[in-house]
Backbone as JSON Lines, residues from 0, in Angstrom:
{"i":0,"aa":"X","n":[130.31,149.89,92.2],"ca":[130.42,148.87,93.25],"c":[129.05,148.28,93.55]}
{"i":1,"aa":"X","n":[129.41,146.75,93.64],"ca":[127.7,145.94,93.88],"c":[127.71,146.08,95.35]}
{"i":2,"aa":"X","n":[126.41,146.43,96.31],"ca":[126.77,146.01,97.51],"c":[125.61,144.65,97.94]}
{"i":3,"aa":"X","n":[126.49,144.06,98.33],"ca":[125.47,142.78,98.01],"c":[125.17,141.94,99.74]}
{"i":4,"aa":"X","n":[123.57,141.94,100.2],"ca":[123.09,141.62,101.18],"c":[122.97,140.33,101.34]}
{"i":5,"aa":"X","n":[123.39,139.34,102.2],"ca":[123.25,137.74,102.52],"c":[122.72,137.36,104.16]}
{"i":6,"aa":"X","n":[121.69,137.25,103.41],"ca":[121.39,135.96,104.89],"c":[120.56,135.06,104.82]}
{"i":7,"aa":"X","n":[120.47,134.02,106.02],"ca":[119.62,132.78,105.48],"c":[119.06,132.2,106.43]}
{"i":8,"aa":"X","n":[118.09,131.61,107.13],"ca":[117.6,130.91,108.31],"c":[117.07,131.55,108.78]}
{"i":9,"aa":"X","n":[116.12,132.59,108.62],"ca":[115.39,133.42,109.28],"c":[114.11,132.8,109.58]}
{"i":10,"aa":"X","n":[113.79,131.82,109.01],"ca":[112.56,131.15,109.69],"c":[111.3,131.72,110.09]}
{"i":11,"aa":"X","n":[110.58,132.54,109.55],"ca":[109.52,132.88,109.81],"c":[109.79,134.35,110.66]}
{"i":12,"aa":"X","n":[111.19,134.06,110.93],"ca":[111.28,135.53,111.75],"c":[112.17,136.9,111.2]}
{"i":13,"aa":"X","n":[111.49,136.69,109.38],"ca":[112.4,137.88,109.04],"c":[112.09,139.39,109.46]}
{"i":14,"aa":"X","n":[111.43,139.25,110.37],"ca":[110.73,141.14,110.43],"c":[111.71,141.54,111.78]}
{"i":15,"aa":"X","n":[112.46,140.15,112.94],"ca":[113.56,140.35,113.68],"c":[114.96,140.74,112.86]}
{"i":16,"aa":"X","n":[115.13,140.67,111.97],"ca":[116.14,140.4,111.14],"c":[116.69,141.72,110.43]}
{"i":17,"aa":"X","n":[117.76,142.49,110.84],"ca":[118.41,143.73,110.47],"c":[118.82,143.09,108.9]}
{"i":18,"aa":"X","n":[118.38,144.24,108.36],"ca":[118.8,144.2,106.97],"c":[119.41,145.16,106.31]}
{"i":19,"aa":"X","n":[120.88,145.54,106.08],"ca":[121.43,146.73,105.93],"c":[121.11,147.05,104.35]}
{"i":20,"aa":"X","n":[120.92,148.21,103.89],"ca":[120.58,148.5,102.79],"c":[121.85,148.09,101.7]}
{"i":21,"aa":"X","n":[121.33,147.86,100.46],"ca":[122.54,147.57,98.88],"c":[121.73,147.52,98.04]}
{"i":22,"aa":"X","n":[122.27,146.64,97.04],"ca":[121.63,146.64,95.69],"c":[121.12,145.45,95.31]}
{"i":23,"aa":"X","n":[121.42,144.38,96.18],"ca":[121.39,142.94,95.86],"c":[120.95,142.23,97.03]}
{"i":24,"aa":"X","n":[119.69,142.0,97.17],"ca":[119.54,140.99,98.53],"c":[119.73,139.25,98.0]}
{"i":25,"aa":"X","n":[120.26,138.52,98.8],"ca":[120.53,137.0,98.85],"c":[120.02,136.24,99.97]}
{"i":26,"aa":"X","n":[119.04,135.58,100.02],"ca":[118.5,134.87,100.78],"c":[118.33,133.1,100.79]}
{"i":27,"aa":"X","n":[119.38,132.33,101.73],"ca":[119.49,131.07,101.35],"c":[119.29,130.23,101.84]}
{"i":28,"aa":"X","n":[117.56,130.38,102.06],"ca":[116.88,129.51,102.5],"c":[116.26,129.09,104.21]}
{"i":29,"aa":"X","n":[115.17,128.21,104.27],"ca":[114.78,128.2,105.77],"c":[113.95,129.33,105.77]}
{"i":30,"aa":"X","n":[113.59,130.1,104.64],"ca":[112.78,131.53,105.28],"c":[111.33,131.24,105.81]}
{"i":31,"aa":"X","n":[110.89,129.94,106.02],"ca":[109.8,129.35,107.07],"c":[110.23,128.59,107.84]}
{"i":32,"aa":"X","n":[108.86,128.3,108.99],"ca":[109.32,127.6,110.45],"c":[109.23,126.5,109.57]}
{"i":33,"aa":"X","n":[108.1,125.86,109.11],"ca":[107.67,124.48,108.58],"c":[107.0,124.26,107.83]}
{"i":34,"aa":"X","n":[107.43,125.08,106.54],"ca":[106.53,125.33,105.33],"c":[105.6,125.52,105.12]}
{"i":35,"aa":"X","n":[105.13,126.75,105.96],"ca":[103.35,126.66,105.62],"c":[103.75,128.29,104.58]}
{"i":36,"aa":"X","n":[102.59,127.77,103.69],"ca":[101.96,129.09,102.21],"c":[101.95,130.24,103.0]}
{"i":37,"aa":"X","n":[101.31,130.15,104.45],"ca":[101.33,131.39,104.93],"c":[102.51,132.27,105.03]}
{"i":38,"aa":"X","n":[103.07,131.42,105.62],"ca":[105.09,132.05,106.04],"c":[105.39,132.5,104.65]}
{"i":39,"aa":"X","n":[105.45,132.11,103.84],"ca":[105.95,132.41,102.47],"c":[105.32,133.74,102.39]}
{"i":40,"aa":"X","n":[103.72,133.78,102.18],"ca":[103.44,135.19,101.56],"c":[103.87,136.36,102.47]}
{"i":41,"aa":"X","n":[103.69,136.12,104.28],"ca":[104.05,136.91,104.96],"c":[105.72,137.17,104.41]}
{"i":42,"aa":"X","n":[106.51,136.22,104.54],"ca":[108.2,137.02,103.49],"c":[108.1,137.66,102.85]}
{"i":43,"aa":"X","n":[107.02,137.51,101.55],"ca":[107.04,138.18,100.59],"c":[106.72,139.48,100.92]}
{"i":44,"aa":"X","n":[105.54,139.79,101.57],"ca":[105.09,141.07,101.87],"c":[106.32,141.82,102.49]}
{"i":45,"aa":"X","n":[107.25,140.78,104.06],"ca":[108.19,141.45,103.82],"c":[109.28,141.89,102.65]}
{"i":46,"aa":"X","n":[109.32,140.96,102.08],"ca":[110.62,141.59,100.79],"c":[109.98,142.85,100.03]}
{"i":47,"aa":"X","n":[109.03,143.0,99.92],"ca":[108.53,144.07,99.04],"c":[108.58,145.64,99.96]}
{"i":48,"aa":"X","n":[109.06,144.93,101.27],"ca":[109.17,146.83,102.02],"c":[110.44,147.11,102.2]}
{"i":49,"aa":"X","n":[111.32,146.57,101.81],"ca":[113.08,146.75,101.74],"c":[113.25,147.38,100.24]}
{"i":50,"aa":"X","n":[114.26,148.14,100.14],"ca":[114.98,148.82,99.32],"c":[115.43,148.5,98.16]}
{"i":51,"aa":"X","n":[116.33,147.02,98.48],"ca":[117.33,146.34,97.76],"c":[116.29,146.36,96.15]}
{"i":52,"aa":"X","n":[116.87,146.57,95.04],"ca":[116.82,146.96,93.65],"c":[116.2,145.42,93.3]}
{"i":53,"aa":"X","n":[117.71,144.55,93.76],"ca":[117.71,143.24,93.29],"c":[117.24,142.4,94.04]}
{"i":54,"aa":"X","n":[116.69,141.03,94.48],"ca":[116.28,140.38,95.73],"c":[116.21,138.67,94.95]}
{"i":55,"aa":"X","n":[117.5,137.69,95.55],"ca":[116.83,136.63,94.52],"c":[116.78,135.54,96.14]}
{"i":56,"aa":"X","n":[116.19,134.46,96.09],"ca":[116.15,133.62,97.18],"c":[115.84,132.7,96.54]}
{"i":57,"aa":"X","n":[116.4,131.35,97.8],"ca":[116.04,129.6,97.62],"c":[115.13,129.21,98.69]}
{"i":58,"aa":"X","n":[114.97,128.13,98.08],"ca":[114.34,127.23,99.28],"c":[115.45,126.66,100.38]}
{"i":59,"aa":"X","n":[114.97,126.33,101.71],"ca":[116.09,125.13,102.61],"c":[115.17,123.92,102.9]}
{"i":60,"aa":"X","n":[115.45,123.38,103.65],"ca":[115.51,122.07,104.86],"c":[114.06,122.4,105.11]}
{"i":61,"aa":"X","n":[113.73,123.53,105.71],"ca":[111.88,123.62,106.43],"c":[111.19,124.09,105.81]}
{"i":62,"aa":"X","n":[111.6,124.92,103.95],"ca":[110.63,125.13,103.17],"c":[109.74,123.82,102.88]}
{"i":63,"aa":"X","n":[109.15,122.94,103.41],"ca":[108.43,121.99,102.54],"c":[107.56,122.05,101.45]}
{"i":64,"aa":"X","n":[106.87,123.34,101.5],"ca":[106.09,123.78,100.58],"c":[106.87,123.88,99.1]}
{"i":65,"aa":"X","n":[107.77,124.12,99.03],"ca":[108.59,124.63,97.56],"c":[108.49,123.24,96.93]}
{"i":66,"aa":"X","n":[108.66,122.13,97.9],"ca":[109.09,120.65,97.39],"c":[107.7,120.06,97.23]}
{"i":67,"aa":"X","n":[106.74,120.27,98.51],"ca":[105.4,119.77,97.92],"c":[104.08,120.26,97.14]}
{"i":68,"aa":"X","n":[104.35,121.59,96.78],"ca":[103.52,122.37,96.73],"c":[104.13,123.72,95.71]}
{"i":69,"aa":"X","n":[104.97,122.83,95.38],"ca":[106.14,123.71,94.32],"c":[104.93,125.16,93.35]}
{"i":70,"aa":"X","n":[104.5,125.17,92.52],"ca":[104.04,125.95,91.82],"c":[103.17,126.96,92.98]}
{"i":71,"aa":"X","n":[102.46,126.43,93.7],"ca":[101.83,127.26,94.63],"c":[102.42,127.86,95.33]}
{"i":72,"aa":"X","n":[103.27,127.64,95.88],"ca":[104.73,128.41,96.64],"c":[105.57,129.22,96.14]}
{"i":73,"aa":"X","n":[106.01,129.27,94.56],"ca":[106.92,129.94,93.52],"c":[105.7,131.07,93.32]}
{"i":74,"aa":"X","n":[104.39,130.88,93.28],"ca":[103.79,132.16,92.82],"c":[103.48,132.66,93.83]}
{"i":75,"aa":"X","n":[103.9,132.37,95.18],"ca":[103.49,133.52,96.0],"c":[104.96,134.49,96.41]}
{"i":76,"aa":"X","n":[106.2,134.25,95.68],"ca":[107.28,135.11,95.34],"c":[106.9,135.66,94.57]}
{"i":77,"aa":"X","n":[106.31,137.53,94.57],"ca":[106.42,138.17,93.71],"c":[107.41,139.66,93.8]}
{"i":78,"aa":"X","n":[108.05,139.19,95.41],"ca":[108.9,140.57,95.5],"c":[110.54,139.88,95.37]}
{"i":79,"aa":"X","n":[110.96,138.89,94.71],"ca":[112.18,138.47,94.05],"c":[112.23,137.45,93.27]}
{"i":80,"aa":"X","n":[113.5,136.91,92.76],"ca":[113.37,135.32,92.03],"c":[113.53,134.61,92.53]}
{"i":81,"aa":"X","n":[113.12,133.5,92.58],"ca":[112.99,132.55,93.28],"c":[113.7,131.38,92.24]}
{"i":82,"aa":"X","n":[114.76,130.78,92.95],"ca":[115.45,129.74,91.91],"c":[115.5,128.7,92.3]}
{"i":83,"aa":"X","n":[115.56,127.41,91.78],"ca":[115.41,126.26,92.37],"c":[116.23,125.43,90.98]}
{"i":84,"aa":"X","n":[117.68,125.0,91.05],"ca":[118.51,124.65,90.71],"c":[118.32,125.52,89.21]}
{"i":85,"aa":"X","n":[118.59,126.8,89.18],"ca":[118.47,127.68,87.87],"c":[119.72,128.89,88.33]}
{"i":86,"aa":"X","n":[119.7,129.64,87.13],"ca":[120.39,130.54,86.83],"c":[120.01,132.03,86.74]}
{"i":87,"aa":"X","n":[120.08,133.12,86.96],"ca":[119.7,134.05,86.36],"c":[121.11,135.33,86.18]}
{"i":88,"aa":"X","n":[120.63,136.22,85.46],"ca":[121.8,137.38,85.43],"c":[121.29,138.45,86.05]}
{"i":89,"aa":"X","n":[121.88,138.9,86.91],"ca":[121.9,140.0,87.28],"c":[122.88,141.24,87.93]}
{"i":90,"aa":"X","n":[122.89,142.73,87.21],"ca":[123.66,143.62,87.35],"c":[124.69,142.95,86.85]}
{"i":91,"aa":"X","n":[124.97,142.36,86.22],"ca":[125.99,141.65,84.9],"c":[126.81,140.68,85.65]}
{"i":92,"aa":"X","n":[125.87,140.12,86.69],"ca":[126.56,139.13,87.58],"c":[125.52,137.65,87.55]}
{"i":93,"aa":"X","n":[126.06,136.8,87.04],"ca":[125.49,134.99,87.03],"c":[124.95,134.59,88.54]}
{"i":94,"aa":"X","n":[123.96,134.8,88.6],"ca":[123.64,134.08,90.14],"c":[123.13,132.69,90.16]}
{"i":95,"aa":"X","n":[123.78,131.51,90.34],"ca":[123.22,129.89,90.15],"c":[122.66,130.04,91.88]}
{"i":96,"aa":"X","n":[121.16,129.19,92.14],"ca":[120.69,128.72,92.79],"c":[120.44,127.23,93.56]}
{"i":97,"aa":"X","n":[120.27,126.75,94.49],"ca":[119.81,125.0,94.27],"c":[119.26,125.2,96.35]}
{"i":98,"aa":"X","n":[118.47,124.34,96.6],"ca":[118.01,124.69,97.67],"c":[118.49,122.86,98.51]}
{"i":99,"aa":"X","n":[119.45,122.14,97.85],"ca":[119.48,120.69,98.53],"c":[120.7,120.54,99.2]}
{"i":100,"aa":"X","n":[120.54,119.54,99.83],"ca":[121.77,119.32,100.63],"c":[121.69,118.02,101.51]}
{"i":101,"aa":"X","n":[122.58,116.8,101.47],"ca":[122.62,116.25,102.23],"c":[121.46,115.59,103.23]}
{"i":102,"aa":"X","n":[121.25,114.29,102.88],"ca":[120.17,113.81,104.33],"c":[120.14,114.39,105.4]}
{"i":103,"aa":"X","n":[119.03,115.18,106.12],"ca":[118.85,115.78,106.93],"c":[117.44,115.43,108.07]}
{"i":104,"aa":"X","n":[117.65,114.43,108.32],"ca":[116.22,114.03,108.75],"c":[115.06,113.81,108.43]}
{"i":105,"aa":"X","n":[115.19,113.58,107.33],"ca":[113.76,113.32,106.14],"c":[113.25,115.12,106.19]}
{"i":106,"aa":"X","n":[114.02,116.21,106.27],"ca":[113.49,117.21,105.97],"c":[113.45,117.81,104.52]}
{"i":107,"aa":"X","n":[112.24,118.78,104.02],"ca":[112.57,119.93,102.56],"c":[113.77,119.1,102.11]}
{"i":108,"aa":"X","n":[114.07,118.79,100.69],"ca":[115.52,118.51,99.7],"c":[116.44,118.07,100.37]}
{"i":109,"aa":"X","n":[116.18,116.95,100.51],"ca":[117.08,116.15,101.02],"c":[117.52,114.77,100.37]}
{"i":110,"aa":"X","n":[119.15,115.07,99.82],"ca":[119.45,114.03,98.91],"c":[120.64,112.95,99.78]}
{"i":111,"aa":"X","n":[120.52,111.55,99.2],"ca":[121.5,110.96,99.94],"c":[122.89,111.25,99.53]}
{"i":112,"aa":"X","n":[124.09,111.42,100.3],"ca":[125.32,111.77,99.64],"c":[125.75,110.35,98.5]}
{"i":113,"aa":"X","n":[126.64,111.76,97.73],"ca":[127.04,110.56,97.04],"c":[126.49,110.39,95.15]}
{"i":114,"aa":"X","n":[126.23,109.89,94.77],"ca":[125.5,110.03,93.16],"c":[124.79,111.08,93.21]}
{"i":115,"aa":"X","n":[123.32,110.67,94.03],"ca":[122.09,112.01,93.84],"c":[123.19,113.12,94.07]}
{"i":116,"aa":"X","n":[123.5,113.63,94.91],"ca":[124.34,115.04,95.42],"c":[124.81,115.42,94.11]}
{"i":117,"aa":"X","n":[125.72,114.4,93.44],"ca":[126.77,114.59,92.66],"c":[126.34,115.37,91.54]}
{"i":118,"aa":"X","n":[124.93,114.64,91.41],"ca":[124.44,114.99,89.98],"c":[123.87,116.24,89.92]}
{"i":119,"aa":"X","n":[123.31,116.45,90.85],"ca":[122.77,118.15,91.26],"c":[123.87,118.86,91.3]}
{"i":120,"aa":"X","n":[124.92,119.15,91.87],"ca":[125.71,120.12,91.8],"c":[126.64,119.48,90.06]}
{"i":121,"aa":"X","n":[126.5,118.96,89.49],"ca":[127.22,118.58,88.47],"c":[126.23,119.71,87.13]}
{"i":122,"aa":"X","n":[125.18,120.63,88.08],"ca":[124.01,121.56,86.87],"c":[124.38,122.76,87.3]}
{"i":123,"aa":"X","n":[125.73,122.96,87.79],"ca":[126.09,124.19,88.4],"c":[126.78,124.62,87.28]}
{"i":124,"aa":"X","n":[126.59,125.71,86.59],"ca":[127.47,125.99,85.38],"c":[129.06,126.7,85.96]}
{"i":125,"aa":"X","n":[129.36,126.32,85.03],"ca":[131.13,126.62,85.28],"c":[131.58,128.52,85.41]}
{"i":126,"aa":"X","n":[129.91,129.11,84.74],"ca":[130.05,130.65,84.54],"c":[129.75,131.48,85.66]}
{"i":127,"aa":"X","n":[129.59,130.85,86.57],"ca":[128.42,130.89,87.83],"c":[129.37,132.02,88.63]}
{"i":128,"aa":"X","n":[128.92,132.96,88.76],"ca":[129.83,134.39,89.76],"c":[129.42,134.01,91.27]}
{"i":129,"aa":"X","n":[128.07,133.75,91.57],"ca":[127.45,133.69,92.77],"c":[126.87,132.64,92.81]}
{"i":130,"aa":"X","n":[127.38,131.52,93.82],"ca":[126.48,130.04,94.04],"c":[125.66,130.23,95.44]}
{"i":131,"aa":"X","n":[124.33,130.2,95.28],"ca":[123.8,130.46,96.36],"c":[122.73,129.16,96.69]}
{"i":132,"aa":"X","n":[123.36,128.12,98.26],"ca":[123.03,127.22,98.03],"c":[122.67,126.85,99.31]}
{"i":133,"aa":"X","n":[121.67,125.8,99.86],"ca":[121.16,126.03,101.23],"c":[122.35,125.75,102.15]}
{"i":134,"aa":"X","n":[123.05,124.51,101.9],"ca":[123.91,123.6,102.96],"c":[125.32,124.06,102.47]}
{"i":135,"aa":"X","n":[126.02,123.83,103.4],"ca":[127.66,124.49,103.01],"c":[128.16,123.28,102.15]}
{"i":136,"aa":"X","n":[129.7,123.7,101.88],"ca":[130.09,122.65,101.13],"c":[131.23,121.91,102.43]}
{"i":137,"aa":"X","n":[131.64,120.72,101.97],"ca":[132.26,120.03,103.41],"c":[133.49,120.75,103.74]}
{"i":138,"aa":"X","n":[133.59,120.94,105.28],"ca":[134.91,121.41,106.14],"c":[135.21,122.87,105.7]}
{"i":139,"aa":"X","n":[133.68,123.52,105.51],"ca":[133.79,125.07,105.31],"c":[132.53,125.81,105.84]}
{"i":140,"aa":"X","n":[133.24,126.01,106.96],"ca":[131.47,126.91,108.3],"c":[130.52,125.78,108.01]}
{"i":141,"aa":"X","n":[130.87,124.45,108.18],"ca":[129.74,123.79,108.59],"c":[129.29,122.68,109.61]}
{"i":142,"aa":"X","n":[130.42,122.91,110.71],"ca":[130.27,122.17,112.26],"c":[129.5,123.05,112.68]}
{"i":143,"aa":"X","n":[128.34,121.45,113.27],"ca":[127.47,121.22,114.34],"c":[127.86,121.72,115.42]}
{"i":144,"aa":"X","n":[126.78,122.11,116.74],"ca":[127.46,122.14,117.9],"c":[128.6,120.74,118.74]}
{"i":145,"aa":"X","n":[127.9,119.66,118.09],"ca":[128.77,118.7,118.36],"c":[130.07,118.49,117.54]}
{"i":146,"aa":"X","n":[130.23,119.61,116.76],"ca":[131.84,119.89,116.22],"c":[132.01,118.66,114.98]}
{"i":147,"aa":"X","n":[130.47,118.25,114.56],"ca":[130.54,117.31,113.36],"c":[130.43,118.19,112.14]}
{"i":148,"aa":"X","n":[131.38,117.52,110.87],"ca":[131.44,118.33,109.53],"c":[129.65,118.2,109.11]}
{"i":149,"aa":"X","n":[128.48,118.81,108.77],"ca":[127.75,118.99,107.7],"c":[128.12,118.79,106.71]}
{"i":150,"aa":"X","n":[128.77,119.36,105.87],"ca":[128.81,119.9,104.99],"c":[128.17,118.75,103.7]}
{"i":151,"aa":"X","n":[128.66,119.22,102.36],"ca":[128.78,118.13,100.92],"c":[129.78,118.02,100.93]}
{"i":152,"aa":"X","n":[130.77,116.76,100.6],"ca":[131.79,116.66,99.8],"c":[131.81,117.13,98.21]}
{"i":153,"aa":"X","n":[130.77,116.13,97.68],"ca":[130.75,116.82,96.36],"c":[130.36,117.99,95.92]}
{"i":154,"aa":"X","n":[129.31,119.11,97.0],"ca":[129.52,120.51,96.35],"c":[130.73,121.05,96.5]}
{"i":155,"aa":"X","n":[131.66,120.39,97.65],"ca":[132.71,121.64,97.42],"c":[134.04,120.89,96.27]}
{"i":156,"aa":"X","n":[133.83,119.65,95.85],"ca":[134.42,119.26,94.6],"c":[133.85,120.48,93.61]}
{"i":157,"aa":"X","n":[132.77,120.72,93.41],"ca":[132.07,121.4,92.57],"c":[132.56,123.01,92.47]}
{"i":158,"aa":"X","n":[132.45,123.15,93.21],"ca":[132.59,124.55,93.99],"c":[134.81,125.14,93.4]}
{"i":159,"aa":"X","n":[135.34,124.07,93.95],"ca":[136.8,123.94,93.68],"c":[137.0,123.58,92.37]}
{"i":160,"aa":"X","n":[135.94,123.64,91.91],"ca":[136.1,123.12,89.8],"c":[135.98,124.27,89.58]}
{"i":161,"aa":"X","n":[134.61,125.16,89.85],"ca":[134.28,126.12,88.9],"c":[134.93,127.55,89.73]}
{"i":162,"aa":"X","n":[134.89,127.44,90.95],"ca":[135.44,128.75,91.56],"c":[134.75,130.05,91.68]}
{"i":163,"aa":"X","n":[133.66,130.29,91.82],"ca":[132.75,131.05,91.7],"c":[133.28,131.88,92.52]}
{"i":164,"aa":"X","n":[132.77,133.31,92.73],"ca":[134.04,134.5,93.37],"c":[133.36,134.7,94.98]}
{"i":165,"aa":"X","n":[131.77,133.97,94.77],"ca":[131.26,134.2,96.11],"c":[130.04,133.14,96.22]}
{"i":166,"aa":"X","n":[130.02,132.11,97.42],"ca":[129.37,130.95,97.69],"c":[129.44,131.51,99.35]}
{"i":167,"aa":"X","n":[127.29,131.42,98.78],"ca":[126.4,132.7,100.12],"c":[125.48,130.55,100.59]}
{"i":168,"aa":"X","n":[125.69,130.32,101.41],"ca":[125.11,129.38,102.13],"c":[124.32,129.73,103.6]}
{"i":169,"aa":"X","n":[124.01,128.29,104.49],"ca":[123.35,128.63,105.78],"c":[123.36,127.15,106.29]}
{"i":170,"aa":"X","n":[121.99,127.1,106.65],"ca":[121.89,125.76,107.04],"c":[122.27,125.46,108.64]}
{"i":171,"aa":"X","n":[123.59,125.45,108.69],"ca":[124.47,125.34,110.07],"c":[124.63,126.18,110.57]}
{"i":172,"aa":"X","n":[123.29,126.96,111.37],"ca":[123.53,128.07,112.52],"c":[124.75,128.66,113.25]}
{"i":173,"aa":"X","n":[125.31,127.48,113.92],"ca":[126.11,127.83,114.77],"c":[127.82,127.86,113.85]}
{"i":174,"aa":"X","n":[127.36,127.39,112.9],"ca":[128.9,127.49,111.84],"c":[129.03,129.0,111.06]}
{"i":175,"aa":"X","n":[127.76,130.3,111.04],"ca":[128.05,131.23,110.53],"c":[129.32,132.46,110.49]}
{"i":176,"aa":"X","n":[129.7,132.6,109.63],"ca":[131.04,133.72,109.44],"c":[131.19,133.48,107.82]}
{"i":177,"aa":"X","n":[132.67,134.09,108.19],"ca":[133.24,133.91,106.05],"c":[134.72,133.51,106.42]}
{"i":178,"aa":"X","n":[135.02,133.06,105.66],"ca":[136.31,132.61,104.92],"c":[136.53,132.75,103.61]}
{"i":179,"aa":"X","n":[137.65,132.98,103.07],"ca":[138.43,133.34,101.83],"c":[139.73,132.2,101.36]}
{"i":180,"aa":"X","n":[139.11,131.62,100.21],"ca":[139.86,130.25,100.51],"c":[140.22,130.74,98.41]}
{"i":181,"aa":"X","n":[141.42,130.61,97.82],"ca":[141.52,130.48,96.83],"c":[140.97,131.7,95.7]}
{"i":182,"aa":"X","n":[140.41,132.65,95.76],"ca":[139.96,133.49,94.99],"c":[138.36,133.37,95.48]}
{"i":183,"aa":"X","n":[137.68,132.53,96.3],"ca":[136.1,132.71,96.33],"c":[136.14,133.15,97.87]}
{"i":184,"aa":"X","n":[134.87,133.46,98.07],"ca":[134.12,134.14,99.52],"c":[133.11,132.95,99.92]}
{"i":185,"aa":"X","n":[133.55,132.39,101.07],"ca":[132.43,131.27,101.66],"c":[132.05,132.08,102.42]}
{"i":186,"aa":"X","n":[130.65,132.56,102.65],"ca":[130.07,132.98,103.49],"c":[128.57,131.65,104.32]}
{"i":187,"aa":"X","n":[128.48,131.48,105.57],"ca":[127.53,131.01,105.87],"c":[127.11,132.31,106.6]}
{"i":188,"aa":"X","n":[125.45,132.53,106.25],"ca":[124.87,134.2,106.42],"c":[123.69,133.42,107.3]}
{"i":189,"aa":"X","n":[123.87,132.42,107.77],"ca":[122.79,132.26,108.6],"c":[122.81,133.11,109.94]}
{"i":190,"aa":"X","n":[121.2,133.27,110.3],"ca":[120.91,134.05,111.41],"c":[120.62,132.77,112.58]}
{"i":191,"aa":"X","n":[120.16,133.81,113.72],"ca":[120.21,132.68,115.33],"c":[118.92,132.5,114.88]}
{"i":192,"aa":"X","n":[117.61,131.64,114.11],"ca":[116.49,131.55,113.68],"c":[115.74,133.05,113.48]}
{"i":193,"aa":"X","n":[116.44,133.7,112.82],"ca":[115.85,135.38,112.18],"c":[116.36,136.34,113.5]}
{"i":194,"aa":"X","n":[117.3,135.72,114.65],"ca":[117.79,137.24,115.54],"c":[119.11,137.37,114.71]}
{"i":195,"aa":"X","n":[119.23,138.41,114.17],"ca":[120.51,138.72,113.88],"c":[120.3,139.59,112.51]}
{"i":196,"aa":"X","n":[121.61,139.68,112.15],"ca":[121.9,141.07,111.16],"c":[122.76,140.23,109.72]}
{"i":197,"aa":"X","n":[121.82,140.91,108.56],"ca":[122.34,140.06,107.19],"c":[124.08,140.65,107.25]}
{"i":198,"aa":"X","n":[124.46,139.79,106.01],"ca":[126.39,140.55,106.21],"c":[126.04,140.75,105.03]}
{"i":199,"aa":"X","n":[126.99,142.08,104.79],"ca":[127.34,142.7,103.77],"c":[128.68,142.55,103.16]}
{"i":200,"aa":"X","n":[128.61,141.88,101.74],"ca":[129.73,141.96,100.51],"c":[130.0,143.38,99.95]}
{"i":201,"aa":"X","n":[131.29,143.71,99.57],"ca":[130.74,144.71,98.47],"c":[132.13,144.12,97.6]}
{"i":202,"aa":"X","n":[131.76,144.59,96.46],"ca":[133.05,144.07,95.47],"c":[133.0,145.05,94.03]}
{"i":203,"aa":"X","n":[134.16,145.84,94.11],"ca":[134.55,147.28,93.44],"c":[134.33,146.59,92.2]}
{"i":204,"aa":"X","n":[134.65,145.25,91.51],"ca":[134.81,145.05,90.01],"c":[133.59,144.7,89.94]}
{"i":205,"aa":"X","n":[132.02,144.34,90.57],"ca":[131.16,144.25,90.39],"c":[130.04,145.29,89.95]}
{"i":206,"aa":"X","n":[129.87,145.77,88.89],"ca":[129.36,147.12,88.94],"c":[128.09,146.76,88.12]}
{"i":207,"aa":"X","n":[127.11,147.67,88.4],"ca":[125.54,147.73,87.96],"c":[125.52,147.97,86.05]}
C-alpha cells in the first residue's frame, strides 16, 4: 500500500503545517509568500527533515521565482522533484506535474483561458496515474468565497479524457476537501496559508 501525503498553499508557512507521515509527499504549489529564493531554500531545508521516501512538488500563483528565475529556483530543490509541466515515475506510479492556471491577477503562470490553457494541459500524457496541478479543474472544489467557479474548463476536459486515478490541486483555499467523481480522486489539499494538516490517500493497488 502507497500512503500518499497532499498539500498545497502553505506559503512560506510550512513549519505550521502538520504533516502525517507515508511514502509519498505531494506538494501543489504557493509554497512561498511572494517568491523570494529565500522561501524556497527555507522549504527545502524543511523537506529534507520529514520522513516521506518520496517528495515531488510544483510551482503556484506566488512562486514568481520558478517563472522568473527558473534555473535558480529548480536548484535550490534538492530535498524532492521539482516538475514544471513534466513527468516522472515513481514507486511504479506516473506522476505528471504543471504549475498554471487561469488569469489570476497578473500573478506566477498565468495563462489566458482558452487556446494557451488548452495547449498546456493537451502535454498531459494519457498514462498519467497522478496529475498534480496548481488550480482545480472547473466546478470541482473550486468556489471563491464569493461562490464564483475558479476553476479550468479545459483541464477538466483533460482530466475527463485521460482519467487519472488521483488529481492533488489547491489554489482555492476556501474550496479544500475531495470528491470522487468517475474512477478519479479530486482532492484540493490546500491549507488556511500553511495552518492546517496535509490529507492522506492511501490506495491498496498502489504498491512500492
Amino acid at each position: 500500500m502507497l500512503r500518499i501525503v497532499c498539500v498545497s498553499d502553505t506559503h512560506a508557512n510550512h513549519r505550521k503545517t502538520v504533516i502525517p507521515d507515508g511514502d509519498l509527499l505531494l506538494h501543489a504549489g504557493d509554497l512561498t509568500g511572494h517568491g523570494r529564493l529565500e522561501d524556497v531554500e527555507d522549504f527545502d531545508r524543511w523537506l529534507g527533515t520529514l520522513p516521506h521516501r518520496h517528495k515531488v512538488v510544483i510551482a503556484g500563483n506566488h512562486d514568481f521565482c520558478f517563472q522568473e528565475q527558473g534555473a535558480e529556483a529548480r536548484a535550490r530543490i534538492t530535498n524532492a522533484v521539482y516538475l514544471e509541466d513534466e513527468m516522472v515515475k515513481i514507486a511504479g506510479v506516473t506522476i505528471y506535474g504543471s504549475p498554471w492556471q487561469p488569469w489570476f491577477g497578473g500573478w506566477a503562470f498565468n495563462l489566458q483561458r482558452g487556446p494557451e490553457l488548452a495547449t498546456v494541459w493537451s502535454k498531459i500524457p494519457a498514462s498519467t496515474d497522478i496529475l498534480l496541478t496548481h488550480g482545480p479543474p472547473e466546478g470541482i472544489l473550486d468556489r471563491n468565497r464569493r461562490g464564483d467557479c475558479c476553476g479550468c474548463r479545459d483541464l477538466l476536459h483533460r482530466v475527463l479524457e485521460i482519467r487519472p486515478r488521483l488529481h492533488v490541486f489547491g489554489h482555492i483555499h476556501e474550496a479544500a476537501g475531495r470528491t470522487d467523481i468517475d474512477g478519479t480522486t479530486f482532492l484540493n489539499a490546500s491549507t488556511q496559508l500553511g495552518h492546517g494538516t496535509a490529507v492522506v490517500v492511501e490506495w491498496p493497488g498502489l504498491v512500492e
